[in-house]
C-alpha positions in Angstrom: -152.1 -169.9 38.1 -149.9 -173.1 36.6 -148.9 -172.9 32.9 -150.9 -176.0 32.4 -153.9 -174.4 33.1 -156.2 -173.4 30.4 -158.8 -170.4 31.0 -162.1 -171.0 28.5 -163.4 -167.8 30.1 -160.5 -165.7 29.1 -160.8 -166.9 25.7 -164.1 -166.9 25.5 -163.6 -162.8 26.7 -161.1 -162.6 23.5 -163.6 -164.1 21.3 -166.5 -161.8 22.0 -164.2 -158.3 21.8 -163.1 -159.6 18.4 -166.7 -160.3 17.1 -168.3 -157.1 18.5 -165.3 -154.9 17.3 -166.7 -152.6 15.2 -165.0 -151.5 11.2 -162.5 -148.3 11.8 -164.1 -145.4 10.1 -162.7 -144.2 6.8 -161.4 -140.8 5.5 -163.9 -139.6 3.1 -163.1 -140.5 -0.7 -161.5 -143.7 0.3 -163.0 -147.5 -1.4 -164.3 -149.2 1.2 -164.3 -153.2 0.2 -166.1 -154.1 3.4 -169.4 -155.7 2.3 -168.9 -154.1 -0.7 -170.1 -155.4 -4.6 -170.6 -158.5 -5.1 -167.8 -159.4 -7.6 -167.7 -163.4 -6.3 -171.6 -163.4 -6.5 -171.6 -161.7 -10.1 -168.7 -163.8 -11.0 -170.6 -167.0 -10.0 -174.3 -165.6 -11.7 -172.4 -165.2 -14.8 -170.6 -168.9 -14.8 -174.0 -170.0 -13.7 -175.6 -168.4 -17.1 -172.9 -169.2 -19.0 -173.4 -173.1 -18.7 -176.9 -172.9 -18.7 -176.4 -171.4 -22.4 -173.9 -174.1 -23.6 -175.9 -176.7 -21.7 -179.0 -174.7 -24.0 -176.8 -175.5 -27.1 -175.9 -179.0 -26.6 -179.2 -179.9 -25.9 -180.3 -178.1 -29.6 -177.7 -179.7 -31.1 -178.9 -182.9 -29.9 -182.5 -182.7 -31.0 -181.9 -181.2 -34.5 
């Protein structure tokens, strides 16, 4: 095979062994961060609720 020729089957191969590879198991007592939490999500809920109530007072503001 040249050096010039390109495989999409053997990368393909590559591709699928890296998406089906599994997590390596952890000792017990050890933090697992995989899928864990939701610290961006809470993060973003709070921003989220945090403009809505300064949105909330701007609008009262407005009115009175």
């Amino acid at each position: 095979m040249a050096d010039n020729d390109y495989d999409p089957a053997g990368s393909t191969q590559m591709f699928r062994a890296f998406v089906d590879e599994t997590p390596a198991p952890q000792a017990p007592g050890s933090v697992n961060t995989y899928g864990a939490g939701g610290g961006r999500t809470g993060k973003i809920a709070a921003i989220a609720v945090a403009a809505l109530v300064v949105l909330g007072a701007v609008i009262w503001l407005a009115v009175k």
